[in-house]
PDB file of N, CA, C and O in Angstrom, chain B, residues numbered from 101:
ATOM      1  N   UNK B 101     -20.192  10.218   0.800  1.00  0.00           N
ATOM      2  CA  UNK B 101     -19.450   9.029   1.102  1.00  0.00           C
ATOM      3  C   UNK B 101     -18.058   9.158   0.502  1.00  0.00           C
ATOM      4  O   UNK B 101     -17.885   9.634  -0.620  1.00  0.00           O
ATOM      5  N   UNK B 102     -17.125   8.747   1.237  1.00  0.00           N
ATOM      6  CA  UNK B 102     -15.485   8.792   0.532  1.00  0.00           C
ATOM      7  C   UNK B 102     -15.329   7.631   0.259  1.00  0.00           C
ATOM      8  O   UNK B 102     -15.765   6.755   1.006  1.00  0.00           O
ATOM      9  N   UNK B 103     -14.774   7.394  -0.699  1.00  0.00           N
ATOM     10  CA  UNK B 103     -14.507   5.779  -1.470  1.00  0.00           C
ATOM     11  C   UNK B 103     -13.597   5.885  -1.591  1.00  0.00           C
ATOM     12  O   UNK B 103     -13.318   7.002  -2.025  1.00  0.00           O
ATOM     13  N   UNK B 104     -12.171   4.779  -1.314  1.00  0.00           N
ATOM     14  CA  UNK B 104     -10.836   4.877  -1.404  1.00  0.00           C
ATOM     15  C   UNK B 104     -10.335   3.498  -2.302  1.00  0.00           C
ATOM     16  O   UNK B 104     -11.111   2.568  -2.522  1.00  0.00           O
ATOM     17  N   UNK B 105      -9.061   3.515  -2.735  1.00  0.00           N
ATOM     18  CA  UNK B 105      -8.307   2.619  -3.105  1.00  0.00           C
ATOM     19  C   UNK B 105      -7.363   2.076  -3.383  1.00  0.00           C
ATOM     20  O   UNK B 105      -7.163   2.489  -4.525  1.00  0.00           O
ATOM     21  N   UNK B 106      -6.250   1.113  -3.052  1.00  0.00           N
ATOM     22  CA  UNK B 106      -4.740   1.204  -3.212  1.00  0.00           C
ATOM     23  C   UNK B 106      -4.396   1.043  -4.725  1.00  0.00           C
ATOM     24  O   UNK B 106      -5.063   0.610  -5.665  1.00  0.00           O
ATOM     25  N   UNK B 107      -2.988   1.595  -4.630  1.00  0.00           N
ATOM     26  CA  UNK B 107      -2.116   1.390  -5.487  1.00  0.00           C
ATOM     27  C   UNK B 107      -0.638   1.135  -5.196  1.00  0.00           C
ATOM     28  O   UNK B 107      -0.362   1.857  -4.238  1.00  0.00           O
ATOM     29  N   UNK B 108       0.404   0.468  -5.562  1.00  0.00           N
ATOM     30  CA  UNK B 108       1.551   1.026  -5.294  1.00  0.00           C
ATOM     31  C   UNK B 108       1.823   2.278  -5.492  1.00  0.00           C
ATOM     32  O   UNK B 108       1.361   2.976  -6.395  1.00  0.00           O
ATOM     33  N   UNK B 109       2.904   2.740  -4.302  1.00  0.00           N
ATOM     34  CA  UNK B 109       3.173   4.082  -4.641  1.00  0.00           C
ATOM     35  C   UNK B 109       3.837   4.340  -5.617  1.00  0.00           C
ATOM     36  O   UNK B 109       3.451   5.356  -6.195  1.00  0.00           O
ATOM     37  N   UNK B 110       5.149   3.577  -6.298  1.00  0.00           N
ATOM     38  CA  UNK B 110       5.150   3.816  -7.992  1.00  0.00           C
ATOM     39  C   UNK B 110       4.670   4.456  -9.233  1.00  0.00           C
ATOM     40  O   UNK B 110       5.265   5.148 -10.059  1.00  0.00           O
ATOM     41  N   UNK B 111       3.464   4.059  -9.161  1.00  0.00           N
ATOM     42  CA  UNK B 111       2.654   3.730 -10.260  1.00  0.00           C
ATOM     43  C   UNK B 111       1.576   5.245  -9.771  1.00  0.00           C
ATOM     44  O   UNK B 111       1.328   6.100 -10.621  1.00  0.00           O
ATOM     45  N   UNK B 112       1.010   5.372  -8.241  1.00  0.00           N
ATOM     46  CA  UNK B 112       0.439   6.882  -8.369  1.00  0.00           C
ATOM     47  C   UNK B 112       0.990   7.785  -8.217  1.00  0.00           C
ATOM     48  O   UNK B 112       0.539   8.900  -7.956  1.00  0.00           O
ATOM     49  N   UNK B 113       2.476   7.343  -8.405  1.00  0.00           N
ATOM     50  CA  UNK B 113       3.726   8.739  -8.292  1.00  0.00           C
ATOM     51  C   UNK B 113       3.202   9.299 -10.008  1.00  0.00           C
ATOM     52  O   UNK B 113       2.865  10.445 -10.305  1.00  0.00           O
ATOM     53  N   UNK B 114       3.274   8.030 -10.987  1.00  0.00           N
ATOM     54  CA  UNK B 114       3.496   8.090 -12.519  1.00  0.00           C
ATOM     55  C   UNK B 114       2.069   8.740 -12.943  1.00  0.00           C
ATOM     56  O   UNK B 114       1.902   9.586 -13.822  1.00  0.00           O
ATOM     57  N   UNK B 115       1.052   8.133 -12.089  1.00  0.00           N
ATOM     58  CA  UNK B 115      -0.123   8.859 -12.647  1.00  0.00           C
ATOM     59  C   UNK B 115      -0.414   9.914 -12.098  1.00  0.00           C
ATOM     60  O   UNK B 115      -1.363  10.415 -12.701  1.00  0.00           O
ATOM     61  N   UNK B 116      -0.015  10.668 -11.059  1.00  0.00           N
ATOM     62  CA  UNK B 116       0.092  11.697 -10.883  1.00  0.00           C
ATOM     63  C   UNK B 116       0.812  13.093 -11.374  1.00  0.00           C
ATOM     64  O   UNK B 116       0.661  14.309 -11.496  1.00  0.00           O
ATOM     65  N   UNK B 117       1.522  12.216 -11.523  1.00  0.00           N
ATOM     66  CA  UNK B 117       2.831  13.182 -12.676  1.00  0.00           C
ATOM     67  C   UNK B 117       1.845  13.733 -13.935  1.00  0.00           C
ATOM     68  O   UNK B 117       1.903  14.915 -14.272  1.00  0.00           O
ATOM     69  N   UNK B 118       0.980  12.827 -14.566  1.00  0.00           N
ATOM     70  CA  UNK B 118       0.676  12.900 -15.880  1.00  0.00           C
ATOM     71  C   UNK B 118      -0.695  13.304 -15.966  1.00  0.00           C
ATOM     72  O   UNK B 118      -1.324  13.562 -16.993  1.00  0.00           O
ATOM     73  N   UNK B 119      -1.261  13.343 -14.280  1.00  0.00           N
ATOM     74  CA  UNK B 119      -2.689  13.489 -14.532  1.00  0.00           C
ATOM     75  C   UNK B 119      -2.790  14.798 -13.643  1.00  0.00           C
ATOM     76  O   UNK B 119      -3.061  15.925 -14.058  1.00  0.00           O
ATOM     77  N   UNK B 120      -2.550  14.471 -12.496  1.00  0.00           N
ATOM     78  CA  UNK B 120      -2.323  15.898 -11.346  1.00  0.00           C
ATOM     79  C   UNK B 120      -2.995  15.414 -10.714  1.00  0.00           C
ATOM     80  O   UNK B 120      -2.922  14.200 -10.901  1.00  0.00           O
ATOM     81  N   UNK B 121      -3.737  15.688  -9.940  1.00  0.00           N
ATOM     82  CA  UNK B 121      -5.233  15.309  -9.043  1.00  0.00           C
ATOM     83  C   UNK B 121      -5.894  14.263  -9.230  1.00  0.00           C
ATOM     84  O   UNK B 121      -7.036  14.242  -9.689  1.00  0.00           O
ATOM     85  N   UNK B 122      -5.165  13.182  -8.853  1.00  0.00           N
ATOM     86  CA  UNK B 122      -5.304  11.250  -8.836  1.00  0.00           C
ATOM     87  C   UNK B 122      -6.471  11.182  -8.303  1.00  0.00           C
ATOM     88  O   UNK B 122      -7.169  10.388  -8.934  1.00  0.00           O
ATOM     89  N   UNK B 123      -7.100  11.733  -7.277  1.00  0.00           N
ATOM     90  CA  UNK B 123      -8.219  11.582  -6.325  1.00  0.00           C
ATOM     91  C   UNK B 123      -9.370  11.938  -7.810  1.00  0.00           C
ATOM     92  O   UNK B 123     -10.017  11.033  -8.336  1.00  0.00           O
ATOM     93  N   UNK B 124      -9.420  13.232  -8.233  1.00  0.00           N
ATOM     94  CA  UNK B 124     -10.385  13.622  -9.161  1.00  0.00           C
ATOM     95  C   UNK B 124     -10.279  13.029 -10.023  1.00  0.00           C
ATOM     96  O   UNK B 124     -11.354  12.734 -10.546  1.00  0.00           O
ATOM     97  N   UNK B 125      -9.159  12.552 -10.631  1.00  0.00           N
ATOM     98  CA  UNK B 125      -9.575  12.223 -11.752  1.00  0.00           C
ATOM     99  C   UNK B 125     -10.097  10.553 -11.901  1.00  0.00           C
ATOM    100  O   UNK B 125     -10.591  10.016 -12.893  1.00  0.00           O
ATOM    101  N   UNK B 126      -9.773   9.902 -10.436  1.00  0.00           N
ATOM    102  CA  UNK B 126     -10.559   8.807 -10.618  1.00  0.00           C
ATOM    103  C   UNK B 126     -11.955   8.786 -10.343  1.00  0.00           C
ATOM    104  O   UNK B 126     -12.772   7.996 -10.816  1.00  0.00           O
ATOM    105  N   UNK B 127     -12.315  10.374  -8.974  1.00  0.00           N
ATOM    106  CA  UNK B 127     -13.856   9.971  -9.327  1.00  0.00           C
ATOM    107  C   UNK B 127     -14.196  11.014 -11.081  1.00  0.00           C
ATOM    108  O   UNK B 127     -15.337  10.690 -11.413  1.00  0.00           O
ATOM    109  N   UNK B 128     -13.915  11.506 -11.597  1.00  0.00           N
ATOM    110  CA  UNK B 128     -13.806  11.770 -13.034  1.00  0.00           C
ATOM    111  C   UNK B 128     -14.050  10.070 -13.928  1.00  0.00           C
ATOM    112  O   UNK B 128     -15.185   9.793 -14.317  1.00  0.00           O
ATOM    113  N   UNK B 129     -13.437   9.545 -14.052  1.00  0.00           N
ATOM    114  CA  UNK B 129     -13.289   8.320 -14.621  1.00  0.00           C
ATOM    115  C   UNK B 129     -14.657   7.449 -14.211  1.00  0.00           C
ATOM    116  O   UNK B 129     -15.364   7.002 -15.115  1.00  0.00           O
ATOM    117  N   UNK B 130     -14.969   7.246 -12.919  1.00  0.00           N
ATOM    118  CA  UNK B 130     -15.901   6.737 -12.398  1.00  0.00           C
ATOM    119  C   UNK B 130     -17.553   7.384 -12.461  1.00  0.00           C
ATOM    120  O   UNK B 130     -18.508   6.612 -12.386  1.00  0.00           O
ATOM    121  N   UNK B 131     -17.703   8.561 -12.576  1.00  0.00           N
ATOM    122  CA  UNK B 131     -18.817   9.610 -13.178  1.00  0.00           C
ATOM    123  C   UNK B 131     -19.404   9.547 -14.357  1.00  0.00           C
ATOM    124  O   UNK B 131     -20.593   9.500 -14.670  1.00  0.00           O
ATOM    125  N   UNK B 132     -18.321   9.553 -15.044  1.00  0.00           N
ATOM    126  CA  UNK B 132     -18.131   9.180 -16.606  1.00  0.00           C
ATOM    127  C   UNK B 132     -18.926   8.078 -16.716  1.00  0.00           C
ATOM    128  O   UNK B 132     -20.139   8.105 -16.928  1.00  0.00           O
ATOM    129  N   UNK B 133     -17.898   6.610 -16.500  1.00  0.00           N
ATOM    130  CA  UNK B 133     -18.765   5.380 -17.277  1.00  0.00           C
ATOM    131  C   UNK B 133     -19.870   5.123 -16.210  1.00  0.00           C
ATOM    132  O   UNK B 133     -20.560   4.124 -16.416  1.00  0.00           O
ATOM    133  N   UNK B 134     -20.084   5.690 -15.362  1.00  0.00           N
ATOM    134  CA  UNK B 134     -21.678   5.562 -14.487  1.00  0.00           C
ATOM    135  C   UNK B 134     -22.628   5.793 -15.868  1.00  0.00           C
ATOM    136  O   UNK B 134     -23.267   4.988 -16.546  1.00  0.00           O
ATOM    137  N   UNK B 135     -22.424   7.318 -15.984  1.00  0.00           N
ATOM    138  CA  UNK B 135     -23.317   8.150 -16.928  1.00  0.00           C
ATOM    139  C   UNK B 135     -23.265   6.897 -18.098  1.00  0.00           C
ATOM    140  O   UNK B 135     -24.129   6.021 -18.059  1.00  0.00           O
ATOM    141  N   UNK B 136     -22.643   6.883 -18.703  1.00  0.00           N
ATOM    142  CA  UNK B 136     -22.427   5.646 -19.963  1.00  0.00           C
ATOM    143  C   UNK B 136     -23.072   4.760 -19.814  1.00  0.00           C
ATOM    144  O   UNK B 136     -23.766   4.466 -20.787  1.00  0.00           O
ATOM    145  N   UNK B 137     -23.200   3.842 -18.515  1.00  0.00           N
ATOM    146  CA  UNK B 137     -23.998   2.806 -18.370  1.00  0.00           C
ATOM    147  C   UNK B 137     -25.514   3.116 -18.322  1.00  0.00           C
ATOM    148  O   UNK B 137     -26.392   2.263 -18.450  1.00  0.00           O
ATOM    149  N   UNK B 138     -25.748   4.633 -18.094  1.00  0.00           N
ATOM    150  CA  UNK B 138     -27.011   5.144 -17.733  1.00  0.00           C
ATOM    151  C   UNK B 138     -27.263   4.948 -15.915  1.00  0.00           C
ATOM    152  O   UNK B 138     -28.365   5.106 -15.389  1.00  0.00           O
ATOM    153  N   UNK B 139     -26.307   4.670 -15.342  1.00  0.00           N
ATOM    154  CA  UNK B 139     -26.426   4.795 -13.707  1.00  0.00           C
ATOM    155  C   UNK B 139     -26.473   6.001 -13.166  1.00  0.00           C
ATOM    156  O   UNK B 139     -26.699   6.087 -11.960  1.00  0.00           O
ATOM    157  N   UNK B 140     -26.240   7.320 -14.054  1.00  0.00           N
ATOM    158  CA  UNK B 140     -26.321   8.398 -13.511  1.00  0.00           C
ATOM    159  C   UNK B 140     -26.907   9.188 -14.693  1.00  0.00           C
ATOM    160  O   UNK B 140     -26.477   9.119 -15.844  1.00  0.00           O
ATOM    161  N   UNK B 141     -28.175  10.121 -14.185  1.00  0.00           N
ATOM    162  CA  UNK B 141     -28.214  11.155 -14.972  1.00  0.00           C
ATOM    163  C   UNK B 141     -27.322  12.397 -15.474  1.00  0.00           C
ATOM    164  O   UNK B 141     -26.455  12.673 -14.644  1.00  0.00           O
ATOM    165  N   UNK B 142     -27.313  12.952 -16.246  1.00  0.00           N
ATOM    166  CA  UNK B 142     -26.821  14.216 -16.378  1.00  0.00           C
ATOM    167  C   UNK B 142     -26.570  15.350 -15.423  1.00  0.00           C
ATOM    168  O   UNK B 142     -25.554  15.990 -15.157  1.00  0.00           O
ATOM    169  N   UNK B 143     -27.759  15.399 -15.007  1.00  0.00           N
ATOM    170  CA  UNK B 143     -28.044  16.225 -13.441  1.00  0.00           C
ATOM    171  C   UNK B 143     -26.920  15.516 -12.360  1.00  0.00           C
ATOM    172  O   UNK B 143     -25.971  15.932 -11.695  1.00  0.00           O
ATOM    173  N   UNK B 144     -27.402  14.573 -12.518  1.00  0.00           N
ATOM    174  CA  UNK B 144     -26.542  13.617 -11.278  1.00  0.00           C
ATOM    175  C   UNK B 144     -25.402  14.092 -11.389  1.00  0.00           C
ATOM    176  O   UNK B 144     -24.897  14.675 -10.429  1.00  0.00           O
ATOM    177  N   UNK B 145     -24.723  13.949 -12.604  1.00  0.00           N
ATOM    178  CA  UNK B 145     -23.344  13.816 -13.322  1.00  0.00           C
ATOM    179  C   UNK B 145     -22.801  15.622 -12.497  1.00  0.00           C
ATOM    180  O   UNK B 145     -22.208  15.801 -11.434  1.00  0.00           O
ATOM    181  N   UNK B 146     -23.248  16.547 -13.395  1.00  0.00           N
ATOM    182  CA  UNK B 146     -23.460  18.196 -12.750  1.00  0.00           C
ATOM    183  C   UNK B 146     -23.207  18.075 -11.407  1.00  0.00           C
ATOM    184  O   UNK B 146     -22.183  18.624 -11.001  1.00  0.00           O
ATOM    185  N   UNK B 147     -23.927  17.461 -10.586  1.00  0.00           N
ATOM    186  CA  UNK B 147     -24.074  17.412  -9.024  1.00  0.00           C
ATOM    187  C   UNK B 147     -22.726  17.253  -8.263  1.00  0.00           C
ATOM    188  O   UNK B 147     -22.107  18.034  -7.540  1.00  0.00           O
ATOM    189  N   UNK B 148     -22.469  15.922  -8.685  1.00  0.00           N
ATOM    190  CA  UNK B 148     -21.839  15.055  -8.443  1.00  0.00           C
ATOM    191  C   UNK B 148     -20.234  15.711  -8.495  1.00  0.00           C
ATOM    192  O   UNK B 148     -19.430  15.358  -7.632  1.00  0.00           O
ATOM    193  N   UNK B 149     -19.885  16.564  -9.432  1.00  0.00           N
ATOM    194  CA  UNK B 149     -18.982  17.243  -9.909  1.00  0.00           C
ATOM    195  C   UNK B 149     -18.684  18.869  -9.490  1.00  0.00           C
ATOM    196  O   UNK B 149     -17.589  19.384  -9.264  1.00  0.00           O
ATOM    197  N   UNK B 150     -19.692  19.340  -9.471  1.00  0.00           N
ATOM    198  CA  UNK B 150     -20.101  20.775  -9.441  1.00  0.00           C
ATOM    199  C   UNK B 150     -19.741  21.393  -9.861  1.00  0.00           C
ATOM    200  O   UNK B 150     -18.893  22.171  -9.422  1.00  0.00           O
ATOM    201  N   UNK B 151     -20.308  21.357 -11.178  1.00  0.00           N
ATOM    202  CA  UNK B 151     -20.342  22.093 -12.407  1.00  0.00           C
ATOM    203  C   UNK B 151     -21.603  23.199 -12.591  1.00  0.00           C
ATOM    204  O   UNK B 151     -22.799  22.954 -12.746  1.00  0.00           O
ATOM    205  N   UNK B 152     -21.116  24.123 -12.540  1.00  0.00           N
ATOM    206  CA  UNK B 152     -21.881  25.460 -12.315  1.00  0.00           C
ATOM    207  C   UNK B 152     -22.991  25.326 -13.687  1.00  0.00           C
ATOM    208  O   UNK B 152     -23.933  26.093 -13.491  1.00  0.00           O
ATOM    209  N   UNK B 153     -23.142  24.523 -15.088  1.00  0.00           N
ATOM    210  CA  UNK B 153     -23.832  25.176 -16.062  1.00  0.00           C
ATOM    211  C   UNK B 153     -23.901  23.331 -16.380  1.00  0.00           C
ATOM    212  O   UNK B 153     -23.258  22.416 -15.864  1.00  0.00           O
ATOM    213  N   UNK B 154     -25.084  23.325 -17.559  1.00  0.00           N
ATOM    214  CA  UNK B 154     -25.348  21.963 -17.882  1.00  0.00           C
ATOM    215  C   UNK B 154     -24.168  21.792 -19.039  1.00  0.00           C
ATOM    216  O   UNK B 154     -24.053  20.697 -19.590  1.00  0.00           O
ATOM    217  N   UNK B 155     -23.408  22.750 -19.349  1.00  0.00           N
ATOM    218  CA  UNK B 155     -22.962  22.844 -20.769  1.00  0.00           C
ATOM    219  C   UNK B 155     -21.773  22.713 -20.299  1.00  0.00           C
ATOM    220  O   UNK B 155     -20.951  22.342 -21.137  1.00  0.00           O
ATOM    221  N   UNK B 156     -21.230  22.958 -18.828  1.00  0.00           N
ATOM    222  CA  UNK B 156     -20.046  22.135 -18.208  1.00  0.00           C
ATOM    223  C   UNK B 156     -19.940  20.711 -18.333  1.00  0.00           C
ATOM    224  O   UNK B 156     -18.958  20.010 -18.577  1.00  0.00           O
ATOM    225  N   UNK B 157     -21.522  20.324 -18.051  1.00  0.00           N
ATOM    226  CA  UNK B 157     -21.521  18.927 -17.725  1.00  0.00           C
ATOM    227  C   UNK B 157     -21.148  18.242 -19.172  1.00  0.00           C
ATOM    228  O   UNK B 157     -20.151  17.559 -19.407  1.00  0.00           O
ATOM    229  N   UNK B 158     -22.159  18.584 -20.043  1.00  0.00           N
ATOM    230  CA  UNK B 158     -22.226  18.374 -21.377  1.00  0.00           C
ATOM    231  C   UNK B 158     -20.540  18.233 -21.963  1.00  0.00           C
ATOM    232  O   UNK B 158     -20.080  17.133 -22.269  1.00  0.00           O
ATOM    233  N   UNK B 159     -19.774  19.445 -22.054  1.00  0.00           N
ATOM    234  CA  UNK B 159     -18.478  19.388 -22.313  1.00  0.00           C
ATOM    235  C   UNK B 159     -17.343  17.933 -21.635  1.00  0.00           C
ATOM    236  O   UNK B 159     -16.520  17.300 -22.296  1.00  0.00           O
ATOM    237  N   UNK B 160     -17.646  17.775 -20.321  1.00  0.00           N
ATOM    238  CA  UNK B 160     -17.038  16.871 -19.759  1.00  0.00           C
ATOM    239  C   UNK B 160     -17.337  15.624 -20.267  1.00  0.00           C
ATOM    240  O   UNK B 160     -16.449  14.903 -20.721  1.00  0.00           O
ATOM    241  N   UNK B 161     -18.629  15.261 -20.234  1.00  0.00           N
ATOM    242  CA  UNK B 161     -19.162  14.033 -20.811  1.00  0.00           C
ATOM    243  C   UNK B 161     -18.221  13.778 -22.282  1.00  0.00           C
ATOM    244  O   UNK B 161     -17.471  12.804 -22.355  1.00  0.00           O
ATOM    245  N   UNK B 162     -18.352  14.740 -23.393  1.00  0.00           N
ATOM    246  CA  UNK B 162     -18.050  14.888 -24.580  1.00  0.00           C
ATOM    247  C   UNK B 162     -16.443  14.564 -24.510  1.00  0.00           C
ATOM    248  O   UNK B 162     -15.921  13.700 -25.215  1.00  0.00           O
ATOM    249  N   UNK B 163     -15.728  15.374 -23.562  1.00  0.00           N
ATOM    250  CA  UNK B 163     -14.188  14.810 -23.438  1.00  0.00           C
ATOM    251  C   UNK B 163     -13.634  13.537 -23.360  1.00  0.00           C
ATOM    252  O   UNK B 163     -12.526  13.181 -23.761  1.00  0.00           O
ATOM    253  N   UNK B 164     -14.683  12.737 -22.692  1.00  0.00           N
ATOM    254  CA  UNK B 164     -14.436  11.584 -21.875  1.00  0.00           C
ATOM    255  C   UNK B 164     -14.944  10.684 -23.074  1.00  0.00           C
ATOM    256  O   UNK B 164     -14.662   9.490 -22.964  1.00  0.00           O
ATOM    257  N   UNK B 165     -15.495  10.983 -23.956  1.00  0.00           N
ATOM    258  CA  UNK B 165     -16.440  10.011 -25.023  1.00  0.00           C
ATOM    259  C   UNK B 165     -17.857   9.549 -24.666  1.00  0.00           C
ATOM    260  O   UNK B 165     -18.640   8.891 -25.349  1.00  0.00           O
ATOM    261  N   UNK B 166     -18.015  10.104 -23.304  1.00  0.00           N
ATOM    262  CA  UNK B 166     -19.497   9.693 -23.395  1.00  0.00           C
ATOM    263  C   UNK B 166     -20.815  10.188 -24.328  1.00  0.00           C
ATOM    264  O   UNK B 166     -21.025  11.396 -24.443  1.00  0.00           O
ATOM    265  N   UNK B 167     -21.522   9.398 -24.859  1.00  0.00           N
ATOM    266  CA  UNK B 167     -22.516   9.931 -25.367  1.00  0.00           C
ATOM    267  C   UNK B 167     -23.273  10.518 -24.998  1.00  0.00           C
ATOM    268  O   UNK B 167     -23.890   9.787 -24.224  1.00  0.00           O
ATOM    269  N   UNK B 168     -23.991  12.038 -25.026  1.00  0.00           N
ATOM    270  CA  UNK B 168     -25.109  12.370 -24.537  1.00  0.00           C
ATOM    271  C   UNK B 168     -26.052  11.730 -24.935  1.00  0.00           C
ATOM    272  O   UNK B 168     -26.165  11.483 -26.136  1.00  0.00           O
ATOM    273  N   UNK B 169     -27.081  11.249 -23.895  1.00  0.00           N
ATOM    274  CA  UNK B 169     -28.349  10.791 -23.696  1.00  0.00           C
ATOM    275  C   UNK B 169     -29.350  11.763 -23.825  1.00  0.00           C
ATOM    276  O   UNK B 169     -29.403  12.558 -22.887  1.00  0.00           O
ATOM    277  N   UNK B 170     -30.301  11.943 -24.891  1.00  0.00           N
ATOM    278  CA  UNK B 170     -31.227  13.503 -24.937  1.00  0.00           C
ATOM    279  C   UNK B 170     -32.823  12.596 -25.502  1.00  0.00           C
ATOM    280  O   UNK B 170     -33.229  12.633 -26.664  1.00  0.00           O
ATOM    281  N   UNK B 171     -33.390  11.973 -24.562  1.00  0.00           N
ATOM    282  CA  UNK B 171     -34.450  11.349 -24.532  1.00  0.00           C
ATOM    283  C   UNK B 171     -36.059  12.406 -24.829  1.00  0.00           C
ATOM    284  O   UNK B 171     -36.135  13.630 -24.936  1.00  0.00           O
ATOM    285  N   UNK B 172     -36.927  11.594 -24.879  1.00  0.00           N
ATOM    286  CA  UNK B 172     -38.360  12.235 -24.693  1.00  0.00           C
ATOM    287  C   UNK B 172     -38.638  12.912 -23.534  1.00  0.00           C
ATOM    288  O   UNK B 172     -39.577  13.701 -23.418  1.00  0.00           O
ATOM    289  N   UNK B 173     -37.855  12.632 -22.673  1.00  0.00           N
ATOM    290  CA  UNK B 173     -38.595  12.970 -20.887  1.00  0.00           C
ATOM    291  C   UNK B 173     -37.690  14.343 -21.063  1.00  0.00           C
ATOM    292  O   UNK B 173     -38.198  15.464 -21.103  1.00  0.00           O
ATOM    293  N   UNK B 174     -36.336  14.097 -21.156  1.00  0.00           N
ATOM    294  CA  UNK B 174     -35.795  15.494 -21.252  1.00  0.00           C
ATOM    295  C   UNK B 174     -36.116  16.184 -22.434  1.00  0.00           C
ATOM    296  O   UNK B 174     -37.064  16.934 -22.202  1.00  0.00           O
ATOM    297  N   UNK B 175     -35.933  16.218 -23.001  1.00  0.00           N
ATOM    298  CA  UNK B 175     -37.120  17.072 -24.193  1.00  0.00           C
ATOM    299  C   UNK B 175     -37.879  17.721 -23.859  1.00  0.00           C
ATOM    300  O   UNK B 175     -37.693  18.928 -24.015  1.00  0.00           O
ATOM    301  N   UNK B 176     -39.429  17.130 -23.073  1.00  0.00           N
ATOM    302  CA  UNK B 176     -40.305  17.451 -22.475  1.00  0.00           C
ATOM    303  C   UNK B 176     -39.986  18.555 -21.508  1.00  0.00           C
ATOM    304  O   UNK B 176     -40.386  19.681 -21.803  1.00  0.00           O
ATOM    305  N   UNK B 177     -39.285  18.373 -20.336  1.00  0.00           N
ATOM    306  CA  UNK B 177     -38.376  18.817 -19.533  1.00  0.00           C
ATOM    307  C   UNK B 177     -38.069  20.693 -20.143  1.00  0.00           C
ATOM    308  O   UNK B 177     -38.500  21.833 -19.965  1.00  0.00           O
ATOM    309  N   UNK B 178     -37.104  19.981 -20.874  1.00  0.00           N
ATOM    310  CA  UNK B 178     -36.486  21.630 -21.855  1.00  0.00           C
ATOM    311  C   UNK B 178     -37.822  22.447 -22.481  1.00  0.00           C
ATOM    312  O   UNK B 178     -37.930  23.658 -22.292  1.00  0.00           O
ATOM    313  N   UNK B 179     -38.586  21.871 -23.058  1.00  0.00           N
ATOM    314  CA  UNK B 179     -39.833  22.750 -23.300  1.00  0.00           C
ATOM    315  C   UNK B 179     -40.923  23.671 -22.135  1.00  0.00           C
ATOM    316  O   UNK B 179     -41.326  24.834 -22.122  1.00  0.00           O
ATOM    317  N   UNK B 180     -41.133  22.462 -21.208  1.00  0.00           N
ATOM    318  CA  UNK B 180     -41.400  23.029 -20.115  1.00  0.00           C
ATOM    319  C   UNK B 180     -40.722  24.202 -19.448  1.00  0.00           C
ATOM    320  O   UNK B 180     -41.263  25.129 -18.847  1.00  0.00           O
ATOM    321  N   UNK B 181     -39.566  24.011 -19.644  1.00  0.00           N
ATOM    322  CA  UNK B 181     -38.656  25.268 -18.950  1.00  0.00           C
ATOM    323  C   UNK B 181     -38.885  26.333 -19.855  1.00  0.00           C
ATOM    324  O   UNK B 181     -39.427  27.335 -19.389  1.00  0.00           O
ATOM    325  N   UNK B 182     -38.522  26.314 -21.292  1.00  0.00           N
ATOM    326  CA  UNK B 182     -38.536  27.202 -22.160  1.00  0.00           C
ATOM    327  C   UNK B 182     -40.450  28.139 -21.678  1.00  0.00           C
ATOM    328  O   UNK B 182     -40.752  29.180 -21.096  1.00  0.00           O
ATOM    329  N   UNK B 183     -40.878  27.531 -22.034  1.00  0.00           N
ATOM    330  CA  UNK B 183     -42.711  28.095 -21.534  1.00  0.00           C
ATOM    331  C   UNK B 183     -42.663  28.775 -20.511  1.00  0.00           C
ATOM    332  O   UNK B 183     -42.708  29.989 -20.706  1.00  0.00           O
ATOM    333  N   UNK B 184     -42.572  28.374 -19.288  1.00  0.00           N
ATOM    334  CA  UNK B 184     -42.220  29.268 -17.722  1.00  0.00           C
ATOM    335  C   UNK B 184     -41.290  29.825 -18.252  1.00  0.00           C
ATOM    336  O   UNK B 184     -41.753  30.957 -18.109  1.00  0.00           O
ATOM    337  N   UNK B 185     -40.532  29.962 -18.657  1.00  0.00           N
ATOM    338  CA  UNK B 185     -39.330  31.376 -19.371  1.00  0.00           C
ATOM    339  C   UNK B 185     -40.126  32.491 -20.101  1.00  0.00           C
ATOM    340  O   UNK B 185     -39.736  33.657 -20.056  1.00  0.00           O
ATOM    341  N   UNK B 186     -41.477  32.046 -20.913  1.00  0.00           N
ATOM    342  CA  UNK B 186     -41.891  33.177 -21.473  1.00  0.00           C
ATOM    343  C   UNK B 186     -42.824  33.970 -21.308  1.00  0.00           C
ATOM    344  O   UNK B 186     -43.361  34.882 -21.936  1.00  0.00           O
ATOM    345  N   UNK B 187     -43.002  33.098 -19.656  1.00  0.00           N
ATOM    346  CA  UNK B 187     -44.262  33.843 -19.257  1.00  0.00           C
ATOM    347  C   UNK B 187     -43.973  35.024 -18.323  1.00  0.00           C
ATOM    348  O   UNK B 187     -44.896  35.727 -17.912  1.00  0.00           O
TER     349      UNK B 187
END
């Protein structure tokens, strides 16, 4: 889905200047406090972005101030993987 939105042209002349890629970095901005609210997983977040490694995702989150979320289910998750890894 493409999601759009105005601005004066002014003002995304200025944030463009300072940001580069106005389009990304608002869905950047919008990815972000999803994840924050918990509206998006991590995975999601990765997806959503396409970020080749979780430790991309991880890094981005961390830039932005989001907190990583590292629950019981993912836990579970990472162990499971680790096991099928050693077999």
């Amino acid at each position: 889905m493409d999601v759009a939105f105005s601005m004066p042209d002014r003002l995304a002349e200025r944030l463009q200047e300072r940001w580069g890629n106005l389009p990304e970095r608002a869905l950047e901005a919008v990815v972000a406090d999803a994840y924050r609210e918990g509206a998006l997983t991590l995975g999601e977040v990765r997806e959503i972005l396409g970020h080749s490694t979780r430790l991309d995702t991880e890094a981005f989150l961390k830039e932005r101030g989001a907190l990583l979320t590292y629950g019981e289910e993912e836990l579970d998750e990472d162990v499971e993987a680790a096991r099928k890894a050693q077999i």
